[in-house]
Backbone bond lengths (Angstrom), bond angles and torsions (degrees), N, CA, C in turn:
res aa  C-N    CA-C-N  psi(-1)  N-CA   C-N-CA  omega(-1)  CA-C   N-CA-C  phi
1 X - - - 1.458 - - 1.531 109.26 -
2 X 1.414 112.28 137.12 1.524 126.48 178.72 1.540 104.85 -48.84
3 X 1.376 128.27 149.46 1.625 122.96 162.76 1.338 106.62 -58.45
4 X 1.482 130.25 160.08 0.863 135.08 -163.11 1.817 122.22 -80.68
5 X 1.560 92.34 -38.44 1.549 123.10 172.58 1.092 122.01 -106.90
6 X 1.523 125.37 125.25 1.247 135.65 -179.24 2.068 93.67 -76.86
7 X 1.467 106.05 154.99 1.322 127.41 169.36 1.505 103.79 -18.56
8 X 1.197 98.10 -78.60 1.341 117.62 -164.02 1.711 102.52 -56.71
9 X 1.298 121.41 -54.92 1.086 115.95 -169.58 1.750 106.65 -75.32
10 X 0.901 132.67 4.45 1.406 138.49 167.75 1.204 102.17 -82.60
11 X 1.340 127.17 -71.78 1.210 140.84 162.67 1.788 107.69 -7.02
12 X 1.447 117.74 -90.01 1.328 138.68 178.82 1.600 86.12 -43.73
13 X 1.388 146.86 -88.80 1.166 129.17 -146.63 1.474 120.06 -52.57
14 X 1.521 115.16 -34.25 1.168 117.39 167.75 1.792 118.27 -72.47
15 X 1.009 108.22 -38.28 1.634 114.05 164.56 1.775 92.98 -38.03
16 X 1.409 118.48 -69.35 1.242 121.69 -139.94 1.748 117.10 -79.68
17 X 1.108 103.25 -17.78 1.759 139.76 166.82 1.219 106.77 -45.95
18 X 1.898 93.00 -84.52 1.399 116.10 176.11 2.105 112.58 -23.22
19 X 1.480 98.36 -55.44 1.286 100.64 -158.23 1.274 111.84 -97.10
20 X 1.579 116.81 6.74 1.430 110.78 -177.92 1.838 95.48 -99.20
21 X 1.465 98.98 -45.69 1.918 94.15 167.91 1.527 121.78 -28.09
22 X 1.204 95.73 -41.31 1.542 94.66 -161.46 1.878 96.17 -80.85
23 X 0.976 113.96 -58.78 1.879 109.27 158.69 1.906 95.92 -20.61
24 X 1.031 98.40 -79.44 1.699 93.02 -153.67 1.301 119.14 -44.18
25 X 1.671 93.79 -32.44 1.838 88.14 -175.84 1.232 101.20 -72.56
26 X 1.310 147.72 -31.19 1.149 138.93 172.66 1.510 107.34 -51.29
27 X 1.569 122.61 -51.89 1.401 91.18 -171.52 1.488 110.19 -84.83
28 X 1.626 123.89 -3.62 1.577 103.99 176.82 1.620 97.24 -78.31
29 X 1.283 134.11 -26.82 1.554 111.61 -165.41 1.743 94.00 -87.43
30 X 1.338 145.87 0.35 1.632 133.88 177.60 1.465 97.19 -86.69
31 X 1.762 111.02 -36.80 1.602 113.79 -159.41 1.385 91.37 -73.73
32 X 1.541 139.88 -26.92 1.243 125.86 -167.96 1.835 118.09 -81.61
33 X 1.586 89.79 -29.58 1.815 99.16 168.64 1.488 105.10 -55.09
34 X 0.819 92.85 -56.29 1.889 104.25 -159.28 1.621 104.40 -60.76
35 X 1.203 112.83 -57.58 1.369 95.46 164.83 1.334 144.62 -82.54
36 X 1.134 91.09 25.10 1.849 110.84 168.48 1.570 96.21 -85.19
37 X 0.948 127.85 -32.11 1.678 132.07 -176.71 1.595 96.26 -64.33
38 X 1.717 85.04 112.58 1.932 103.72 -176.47 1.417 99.20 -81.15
39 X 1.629 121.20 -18.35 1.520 119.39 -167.99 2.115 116.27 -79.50
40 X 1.391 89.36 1.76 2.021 102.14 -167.97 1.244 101.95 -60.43
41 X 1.040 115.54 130.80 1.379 117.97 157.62 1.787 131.60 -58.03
42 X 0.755 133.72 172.45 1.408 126.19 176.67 1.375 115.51 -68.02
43 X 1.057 121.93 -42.32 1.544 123.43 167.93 0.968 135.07 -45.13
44 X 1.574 112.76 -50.02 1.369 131.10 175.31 1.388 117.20 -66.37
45 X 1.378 108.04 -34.08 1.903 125.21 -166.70 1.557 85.13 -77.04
46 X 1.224 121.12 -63.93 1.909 115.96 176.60 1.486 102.08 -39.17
47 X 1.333 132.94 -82.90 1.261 140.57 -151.67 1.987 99.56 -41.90
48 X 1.870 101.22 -44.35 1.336 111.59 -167.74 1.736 96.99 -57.04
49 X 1.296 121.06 -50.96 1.189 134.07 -150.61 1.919 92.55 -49.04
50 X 1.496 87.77 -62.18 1.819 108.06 -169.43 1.572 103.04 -33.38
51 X 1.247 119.04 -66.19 1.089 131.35 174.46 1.372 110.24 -40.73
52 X 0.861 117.53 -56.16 1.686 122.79 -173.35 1.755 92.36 -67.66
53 X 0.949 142.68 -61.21 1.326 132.69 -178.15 1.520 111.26 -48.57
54 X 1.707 113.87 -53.85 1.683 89.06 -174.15 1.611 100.50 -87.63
55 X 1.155 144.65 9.85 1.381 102.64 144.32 1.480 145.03 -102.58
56 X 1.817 91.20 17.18 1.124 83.82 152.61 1.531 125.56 -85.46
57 X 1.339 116.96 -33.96 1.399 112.07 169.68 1.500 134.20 -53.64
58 X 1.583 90.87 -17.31 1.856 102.57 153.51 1.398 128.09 -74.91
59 X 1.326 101.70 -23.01 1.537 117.54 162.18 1.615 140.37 -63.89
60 X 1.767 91.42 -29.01 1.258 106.84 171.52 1.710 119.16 -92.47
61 X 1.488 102.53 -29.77 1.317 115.02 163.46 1.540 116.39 -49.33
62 X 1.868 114.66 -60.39 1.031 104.69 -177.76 1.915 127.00 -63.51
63 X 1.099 108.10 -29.73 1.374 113.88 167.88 2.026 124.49 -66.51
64 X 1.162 105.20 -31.90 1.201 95.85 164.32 1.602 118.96 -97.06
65 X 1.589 110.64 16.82 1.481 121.83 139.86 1.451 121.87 -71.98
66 X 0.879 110.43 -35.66 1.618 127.41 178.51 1.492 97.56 -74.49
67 X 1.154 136.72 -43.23 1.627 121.55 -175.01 1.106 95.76 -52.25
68 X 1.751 132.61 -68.10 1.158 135.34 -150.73 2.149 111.12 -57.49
69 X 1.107 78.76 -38.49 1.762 82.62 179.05 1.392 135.90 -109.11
70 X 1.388 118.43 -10.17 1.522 133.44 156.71 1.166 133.87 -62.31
71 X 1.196 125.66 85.84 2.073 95.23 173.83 0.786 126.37 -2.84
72 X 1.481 125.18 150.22 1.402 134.02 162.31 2.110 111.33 -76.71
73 X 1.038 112.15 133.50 1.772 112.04 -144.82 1.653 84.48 -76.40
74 X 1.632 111.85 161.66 0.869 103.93 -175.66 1.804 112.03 -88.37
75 X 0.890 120.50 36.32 1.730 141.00 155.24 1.473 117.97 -56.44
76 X 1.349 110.54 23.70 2.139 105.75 -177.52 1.172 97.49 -100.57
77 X 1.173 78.34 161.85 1.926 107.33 -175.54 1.775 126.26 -131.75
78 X 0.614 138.73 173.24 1.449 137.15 151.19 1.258 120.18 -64.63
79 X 0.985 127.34 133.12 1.724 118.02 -178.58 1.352 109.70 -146.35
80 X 1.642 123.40 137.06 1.350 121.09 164.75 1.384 104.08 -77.38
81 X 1.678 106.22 147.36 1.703 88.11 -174.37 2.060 98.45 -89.34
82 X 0.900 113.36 6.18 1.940 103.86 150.41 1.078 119.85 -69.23
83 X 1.455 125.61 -32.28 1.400 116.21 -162.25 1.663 82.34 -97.51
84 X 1.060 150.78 -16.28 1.400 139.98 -163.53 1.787 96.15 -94.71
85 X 1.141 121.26 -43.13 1.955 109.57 165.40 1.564 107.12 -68.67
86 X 1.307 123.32 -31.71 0.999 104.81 -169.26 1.749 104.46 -78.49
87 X 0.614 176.96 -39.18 1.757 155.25 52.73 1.493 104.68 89.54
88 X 1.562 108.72 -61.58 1.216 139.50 -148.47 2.047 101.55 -78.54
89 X 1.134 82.40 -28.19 1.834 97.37 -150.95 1.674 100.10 -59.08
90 X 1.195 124.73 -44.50 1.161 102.39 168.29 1.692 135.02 -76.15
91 X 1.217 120.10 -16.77 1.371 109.30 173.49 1.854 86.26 -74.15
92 X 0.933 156.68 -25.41 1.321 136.83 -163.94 1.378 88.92 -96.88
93 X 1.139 168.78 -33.75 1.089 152.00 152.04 2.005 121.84 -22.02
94 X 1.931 93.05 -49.04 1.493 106.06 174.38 1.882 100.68 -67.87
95 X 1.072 132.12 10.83 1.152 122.53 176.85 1.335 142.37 -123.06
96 X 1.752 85.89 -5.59 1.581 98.46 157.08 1.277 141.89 -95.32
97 X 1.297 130.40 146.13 1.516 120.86 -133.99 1.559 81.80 -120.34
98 X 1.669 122.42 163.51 1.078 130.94 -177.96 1.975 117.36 -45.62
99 X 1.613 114.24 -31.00 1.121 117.41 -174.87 1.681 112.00 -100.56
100 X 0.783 85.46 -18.85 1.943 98.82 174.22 1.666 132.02 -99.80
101 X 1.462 104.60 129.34 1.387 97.27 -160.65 1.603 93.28 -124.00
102 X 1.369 118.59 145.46 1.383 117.29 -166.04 2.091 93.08 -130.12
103 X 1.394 90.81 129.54 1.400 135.91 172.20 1.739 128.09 -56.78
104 X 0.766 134.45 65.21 1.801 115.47 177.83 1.353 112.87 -95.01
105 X 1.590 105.72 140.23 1.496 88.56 -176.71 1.975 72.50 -154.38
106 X 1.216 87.85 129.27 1.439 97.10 -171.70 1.698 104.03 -163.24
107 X 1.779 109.95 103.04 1.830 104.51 -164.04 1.481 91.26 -90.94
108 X 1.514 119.66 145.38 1.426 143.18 -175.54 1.674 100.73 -53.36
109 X 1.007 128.54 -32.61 1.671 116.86 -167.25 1.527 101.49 -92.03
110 X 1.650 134.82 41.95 0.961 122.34 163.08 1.333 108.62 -72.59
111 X 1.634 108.51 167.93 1.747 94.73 164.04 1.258 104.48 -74.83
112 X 1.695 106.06 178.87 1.551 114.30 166.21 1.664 123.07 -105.11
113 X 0.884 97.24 162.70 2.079 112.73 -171.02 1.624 97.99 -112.56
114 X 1.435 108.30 159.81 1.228 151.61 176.74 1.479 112.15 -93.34
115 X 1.092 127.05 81.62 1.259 110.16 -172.55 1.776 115.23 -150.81
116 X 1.390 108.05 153.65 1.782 105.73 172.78 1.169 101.97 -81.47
117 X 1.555 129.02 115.61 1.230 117.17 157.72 1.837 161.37 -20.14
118 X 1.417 69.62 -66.25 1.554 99.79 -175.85 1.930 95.99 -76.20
119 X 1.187 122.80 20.71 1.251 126.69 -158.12 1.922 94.50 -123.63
120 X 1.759 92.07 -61.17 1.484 90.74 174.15 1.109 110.57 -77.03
121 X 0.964 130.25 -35.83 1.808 128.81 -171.43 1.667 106.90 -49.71
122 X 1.232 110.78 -29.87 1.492 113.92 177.91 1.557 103.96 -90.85
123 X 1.222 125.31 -49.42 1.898 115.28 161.70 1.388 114.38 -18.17
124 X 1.265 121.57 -59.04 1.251 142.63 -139.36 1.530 107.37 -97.26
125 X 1.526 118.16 -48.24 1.582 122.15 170.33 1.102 101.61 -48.77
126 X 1.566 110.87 -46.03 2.185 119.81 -167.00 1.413 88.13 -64.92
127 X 1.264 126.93 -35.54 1.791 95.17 -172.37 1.112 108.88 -76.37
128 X 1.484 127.65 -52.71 1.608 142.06 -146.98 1.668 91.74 -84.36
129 X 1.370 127.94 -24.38 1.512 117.83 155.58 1.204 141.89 -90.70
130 X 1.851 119.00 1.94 1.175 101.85 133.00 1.656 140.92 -107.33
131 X 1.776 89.07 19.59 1.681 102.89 172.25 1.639 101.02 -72.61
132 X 1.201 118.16 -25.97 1.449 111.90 -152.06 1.686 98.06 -94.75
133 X 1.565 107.56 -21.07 1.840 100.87 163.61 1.482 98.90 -73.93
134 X 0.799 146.54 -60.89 1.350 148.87 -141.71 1.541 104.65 -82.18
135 X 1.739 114.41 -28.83 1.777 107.88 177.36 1.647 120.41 -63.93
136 X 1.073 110.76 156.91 1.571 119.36 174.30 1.733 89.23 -80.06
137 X 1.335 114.20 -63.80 1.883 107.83 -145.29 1.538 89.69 -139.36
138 X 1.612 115.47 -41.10 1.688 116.46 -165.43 1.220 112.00 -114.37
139 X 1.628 121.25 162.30 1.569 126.98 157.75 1.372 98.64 -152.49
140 X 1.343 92.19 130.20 1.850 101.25 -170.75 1.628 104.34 -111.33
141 X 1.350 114.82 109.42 1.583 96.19 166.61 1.914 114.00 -101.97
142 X 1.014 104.84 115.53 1.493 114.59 172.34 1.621 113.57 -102.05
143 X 1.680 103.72 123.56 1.332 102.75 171.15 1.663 113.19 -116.43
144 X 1.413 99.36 122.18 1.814 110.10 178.70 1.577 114.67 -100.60
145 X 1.389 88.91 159.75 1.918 92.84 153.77 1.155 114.12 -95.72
146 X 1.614 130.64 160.17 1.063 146.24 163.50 1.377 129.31 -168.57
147 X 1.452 125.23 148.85 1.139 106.50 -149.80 1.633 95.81 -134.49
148 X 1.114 120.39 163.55 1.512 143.49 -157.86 1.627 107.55 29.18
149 X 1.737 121.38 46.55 1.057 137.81 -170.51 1.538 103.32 -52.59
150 X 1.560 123.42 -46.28 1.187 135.15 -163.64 1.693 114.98 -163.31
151 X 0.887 122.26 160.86 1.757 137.54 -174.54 1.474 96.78 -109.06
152 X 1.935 125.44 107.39 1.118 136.76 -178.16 1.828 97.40 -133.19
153 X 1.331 100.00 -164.87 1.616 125.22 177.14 1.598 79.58 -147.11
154 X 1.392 101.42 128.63 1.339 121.02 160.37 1.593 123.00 -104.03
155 X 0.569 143.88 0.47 1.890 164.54 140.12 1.361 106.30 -172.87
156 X 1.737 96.95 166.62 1.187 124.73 -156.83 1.596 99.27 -74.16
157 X 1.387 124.03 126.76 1.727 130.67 164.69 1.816 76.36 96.55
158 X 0.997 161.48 35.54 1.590 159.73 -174.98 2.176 102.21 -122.16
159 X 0.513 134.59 74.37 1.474 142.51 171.91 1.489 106.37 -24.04
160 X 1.528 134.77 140.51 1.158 114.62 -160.55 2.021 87.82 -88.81
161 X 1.100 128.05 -17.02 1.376 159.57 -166.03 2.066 83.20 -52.01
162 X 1.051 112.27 -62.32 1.643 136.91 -169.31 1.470 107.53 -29.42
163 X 1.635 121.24 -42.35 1.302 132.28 174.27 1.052 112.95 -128.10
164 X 1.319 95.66 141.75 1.376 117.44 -178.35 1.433 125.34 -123.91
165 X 1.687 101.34 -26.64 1.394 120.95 163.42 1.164 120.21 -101.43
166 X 1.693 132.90 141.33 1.443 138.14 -162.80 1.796 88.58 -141.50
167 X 1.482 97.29 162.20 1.781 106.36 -179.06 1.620 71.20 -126.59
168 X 1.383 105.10 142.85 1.679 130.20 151.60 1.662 122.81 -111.10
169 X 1.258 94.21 126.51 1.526 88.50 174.63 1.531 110.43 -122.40
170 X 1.043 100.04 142.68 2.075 111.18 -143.41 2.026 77.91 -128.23
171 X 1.746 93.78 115.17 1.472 90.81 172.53 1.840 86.35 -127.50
172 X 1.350 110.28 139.30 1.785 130.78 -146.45 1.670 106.44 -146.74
173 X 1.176 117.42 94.29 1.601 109.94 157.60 1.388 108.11 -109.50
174 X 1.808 102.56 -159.95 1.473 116.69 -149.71 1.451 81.24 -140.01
175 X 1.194 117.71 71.18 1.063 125.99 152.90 1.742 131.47 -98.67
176 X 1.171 123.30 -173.57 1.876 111.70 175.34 1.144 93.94 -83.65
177 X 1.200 160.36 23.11 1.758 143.19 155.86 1.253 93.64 87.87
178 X 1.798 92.62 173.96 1.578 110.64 177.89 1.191 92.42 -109.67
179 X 1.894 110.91 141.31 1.087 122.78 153.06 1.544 140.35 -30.37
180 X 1.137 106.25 135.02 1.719 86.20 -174.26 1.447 108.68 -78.56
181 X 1.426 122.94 -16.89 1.686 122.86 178.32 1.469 102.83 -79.34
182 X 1.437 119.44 -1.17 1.337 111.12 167.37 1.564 126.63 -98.88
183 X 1.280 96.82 -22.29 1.621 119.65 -139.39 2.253 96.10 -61.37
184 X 1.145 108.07 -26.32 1.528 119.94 -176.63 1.557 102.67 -86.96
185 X 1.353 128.76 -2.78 1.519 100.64 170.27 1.726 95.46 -141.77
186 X 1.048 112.19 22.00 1.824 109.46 144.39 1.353 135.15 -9.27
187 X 1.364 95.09 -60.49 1.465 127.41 -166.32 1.492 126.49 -97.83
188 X 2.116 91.69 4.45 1.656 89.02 177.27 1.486 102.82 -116.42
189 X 1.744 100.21 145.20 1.224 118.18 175.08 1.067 138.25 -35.15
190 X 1.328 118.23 106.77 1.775 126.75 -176.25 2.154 112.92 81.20
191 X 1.243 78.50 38.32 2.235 100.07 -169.07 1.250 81.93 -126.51
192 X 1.849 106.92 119.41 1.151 118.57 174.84 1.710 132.52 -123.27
193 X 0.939 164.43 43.34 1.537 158.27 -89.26 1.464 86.87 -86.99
194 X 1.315 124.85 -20.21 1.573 114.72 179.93 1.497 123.99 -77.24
195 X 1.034 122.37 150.19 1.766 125.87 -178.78 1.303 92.94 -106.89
196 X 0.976 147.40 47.45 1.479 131.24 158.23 1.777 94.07 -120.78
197 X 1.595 89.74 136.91 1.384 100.69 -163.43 1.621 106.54 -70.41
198 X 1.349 128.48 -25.53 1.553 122.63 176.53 1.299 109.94 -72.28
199 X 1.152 137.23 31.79 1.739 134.32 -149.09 1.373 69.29 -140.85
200 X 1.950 113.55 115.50 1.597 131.24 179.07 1.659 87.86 -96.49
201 X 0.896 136.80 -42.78 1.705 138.39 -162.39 1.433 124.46 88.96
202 X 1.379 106.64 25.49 0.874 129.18 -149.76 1.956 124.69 -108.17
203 X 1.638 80.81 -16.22 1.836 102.40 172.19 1.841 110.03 -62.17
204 X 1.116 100.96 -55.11 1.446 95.60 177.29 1.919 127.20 -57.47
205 X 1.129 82.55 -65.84 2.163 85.21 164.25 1.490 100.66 -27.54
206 X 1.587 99.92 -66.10 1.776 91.64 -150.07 2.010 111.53 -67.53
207 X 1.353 102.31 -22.40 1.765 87.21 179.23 1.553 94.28 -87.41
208 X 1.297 140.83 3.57 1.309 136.08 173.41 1.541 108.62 -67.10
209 X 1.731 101.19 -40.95 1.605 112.37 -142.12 1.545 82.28 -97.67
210 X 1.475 130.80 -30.93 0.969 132.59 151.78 1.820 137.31 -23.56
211 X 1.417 81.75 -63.37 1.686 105.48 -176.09 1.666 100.04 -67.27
212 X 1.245 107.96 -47.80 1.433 104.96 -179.11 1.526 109.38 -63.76
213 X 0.864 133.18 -36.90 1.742 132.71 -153.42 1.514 98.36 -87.35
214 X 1.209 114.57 -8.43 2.018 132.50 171.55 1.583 97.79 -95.26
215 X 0.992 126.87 -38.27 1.680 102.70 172.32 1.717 85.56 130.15
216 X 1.230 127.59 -6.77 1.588 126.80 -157.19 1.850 99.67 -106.62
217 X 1.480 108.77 -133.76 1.057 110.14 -157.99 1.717 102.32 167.83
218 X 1.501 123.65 140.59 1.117 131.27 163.35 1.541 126.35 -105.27
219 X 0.894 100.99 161.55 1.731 101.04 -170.47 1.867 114.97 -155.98
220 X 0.974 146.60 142.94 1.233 158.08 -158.57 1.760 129.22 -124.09
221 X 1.222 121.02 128.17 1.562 106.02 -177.52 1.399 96.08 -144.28
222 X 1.412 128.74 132.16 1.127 141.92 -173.11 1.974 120.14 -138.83
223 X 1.156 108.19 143.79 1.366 148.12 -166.34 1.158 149.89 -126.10
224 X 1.218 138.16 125.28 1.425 107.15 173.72 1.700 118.47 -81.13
225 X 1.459 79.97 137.35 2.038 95.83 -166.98 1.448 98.88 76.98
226 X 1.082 126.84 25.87 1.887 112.91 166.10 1.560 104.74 -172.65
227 X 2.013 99.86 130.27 1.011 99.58 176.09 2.079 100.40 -140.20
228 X 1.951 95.49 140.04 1.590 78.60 -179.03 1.132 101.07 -130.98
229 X 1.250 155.34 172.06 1.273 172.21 -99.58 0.985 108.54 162.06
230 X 1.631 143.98 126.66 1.713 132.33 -160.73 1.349 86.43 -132.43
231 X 1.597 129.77 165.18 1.098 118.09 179.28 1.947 91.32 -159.89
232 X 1.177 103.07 120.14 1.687 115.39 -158.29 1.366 99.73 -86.00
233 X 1.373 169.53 167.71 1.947 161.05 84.70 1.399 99.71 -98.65
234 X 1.587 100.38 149.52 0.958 122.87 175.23 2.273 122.93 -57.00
235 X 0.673 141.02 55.22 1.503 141.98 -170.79 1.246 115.10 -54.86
236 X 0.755 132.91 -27.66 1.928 113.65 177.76 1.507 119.80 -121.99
237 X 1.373 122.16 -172.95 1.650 132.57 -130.34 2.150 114.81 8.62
238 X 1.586 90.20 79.28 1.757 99.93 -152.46 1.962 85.33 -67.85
239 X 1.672 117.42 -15.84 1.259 91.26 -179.18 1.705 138.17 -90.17
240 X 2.037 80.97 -10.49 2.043 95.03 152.33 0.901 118.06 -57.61
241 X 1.436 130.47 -30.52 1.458 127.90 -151.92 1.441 88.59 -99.34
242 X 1.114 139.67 -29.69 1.613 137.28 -163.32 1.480 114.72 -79.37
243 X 1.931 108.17 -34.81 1.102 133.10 175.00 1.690 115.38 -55.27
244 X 1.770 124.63 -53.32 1.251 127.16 154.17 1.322 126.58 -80.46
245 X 1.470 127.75 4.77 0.997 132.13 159.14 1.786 117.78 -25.49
C-alpha cells in the first residue's frame, strides 16, 4: 500500500501540529491558573471544565496526527509478541463495552519484532477500537507467523532480501462489513463511515502510518458478518534490524 501522505501533505500536517501544540499549551497552562481560583463560581468552574475537556481532545487529535507523520522514535526494542499483549491487556480491558468481548490468542513461540512500543500499542488500540464499534458481540485479535507475506524495505540501507519472516496480527469482528462503496477510502484521513460526531476518522491512517513507519504494512478483508484488519512487521534476523535501528 502507497504511504498515506504525499511530501507535501506531510509537510503541512506537521507544519500544522507543530503550531496548534503550542496554542494548547497555552490554553492548558491559563486553564490551570484560573482554576486554581477557589473564589469561581459554579458556572464558571463548569464552563472552565468544558474547555478543559475539548482541548484535551484536541490534544489527542493532535498526537495521533503525529503517528501518521513522525518517525517512529528511536525507543525500539525487541519484543516477544506475548509479553507485548500481555502489557497491552489492560488498556484493552478499558475497551470493552458491556456487549463486546475481546479475544487474544497469541502462542509464545512466535518470533520477536523490533519495535517502539508506545508506537504500536497505539496501532493496535486504533484497530481493536474501531473493531469494537463496528462488532455485534466479538473481536478476535490473533497474532501469527508468516513468511514472505509481502515485498517491503524495512529501513533505510536494510535489503528487502534481510527478512523473510513477518508476525501478523489479524484483529477480526462480527460485525455487518464494510461497504464496498466505501471499502477504497477507509484509510483516508479524517473519512469516517461513522455518524457520530466525535469519530475524527482518524483510527485507521494512524495504525496504517504506523505499520508503515515499522517496515510492515496493513491490509483489510471484509464480509458480511466479518471484518479483519491484518497488520504485517518485519520478525526475523531481530539483530539486523537492531543494528539500523
Amino acid at each position: 500500500m502507497q504511504p498515506i501522505l504525499s511530501d507535501f501533505q506531510d509537510q503541512l500536517v506537521r507544519g500544522l501540529a507543530h503550531r496548534m501544540n503550542n496554542i494548547l499549551s497555552l490554553f492548558h497552562g491559563y486553564l490551570g491558573l484560573l482554576m486554581d481560583n477557589q473564589k469561581l463560581d459554579s458556572v464558571s468552574r463548569t464552563g472552565l471544565n468544558r474547555i478543559r475537556d475539548g482541548a484535551l481532545v484536541a490534544s489527542n487529535l493532535m498526537e495521533r496526527m503525529h503517528a501518521i507523520t513522525r518517525p517512529a522514535s528511536g525507543a525500539r526494542r525487541e519484543m516477544n509478541p506475548g509479553d507485548f499483549f500481555r502489557q497491552l491487556a489492560p488498556a484493552l480491558d478499558a475497551l470493552r463495552g458491556p456487549k463486546v468481548q475481546i479475544k487474544v490468542e497469541c502462542p509464545e513461540n512466535l518470533p520477536r519484532i523490533w519495535v517502539d512500543f508506545s508506537r504500536l500499542k497505539l496501532a493496535i488500540l486504533e484497530l481493536v477500537r474501531n473493531a469494537c464499534e463496528a462488532a455485534a458481540s466479538t473481536v478476535t485479535i490473533r497474532a501469527t507467523a508468516t513468511v514472505d507475506a509481502v515485498q517491503t524495505e524495512l529501513f533505510p540501507g536494510t535489503p528487502v532480501s534481510a527478512s523473510e519472516q513477518w508476525l501478523k496480527i489479524a484483529v477480526t469482528d462480527d460485525g455487518a462489513g464494510i461497504p464496498v462503496s466505501e471499502a477504497n477510502r477507509i484509510y483516508d484521513p479524517f473519512y469516517s463511515t461513522k455518524k457520530r460526531q466525535e469519530s475524527a476518522g482518524l483510527g485507521l491512517a494512524v495504525a496504517l502510518g504506523c505499520a508503515q513507519q515499522f517496515g510492515g504494512d496493513l491490509s483489510h478483508r471484509s464480509g458480511k458478518g466479518t471484518t479483519t484488519f491484518e497488520m504485517i512487521l518485519p520478525a526475523r534476523f531481530v539483530e539486523e534490524l537492531r543494528a539500523v535501528a
